[in-house]
N, C-alpha and C positions, 0 to 999 in steps of 0.2 A: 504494500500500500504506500501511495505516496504522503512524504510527510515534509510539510512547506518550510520548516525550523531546520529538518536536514538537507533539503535542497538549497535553503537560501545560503548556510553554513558551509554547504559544498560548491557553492560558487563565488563567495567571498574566497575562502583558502586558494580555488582554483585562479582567480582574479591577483592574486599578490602573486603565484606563482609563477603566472605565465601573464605578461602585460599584453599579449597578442590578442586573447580572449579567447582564444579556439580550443581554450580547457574548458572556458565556462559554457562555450558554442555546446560541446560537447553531452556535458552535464543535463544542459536544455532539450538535446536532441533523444537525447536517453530516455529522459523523463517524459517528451512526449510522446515517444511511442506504446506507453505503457495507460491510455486510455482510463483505462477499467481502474488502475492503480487512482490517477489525477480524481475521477469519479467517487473514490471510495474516500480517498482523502480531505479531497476541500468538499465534497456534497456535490448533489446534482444540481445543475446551473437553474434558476426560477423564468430568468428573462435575460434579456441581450442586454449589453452596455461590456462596461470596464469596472473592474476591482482593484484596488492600489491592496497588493501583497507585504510589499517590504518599502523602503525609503529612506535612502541612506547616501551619502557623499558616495560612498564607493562603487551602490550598488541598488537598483529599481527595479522590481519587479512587481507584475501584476500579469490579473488572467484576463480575455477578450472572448466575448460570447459575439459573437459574429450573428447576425438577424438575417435572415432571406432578404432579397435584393437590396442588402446595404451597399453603398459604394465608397469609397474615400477617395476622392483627387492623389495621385500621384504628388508625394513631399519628400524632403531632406527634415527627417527628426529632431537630427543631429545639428539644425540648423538655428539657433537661436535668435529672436527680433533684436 
């Protein structure tokens, strides 16, 4: 089952270790393949939107319930105003 204290914990450690982030790439890709785990752990999603998981200088996480014909415009994230 997934558990969000040991995922957030495994990508902070992963994050100092490796500045590239392709530890913590890793970590995420693991994790979501495991469905059923993400499900049993944070509960079954009620409605679309976004959840703020963790929030931290180092490190931000959260989950995305994705809605039928949502769209977003094409953006840089990473790009600050």
């Amino acid at each position: 089952m997934f558990d969000l204290d040991r995922f957030i914990a495994d990508c902070r450690a992963a994050a100092v270790a490796d500045r590239s982030r392709k530890s913590v790439r890793e970590i995420v890709a693991r994790a979501a393949c495991d469905g059923d785990g993400i499900l049993k752990g944070l509960g079954k999603p009620r409605r679309a939107g976004i959840q703020k998981r963790h929030h931290a200088a180092d490190l931000k996480a959260f989950s995305m319930i994705w809605a039928p014909c949502i769209t977003i415009m094409p953006h840089d994230p990473g790009c600050a105003p």
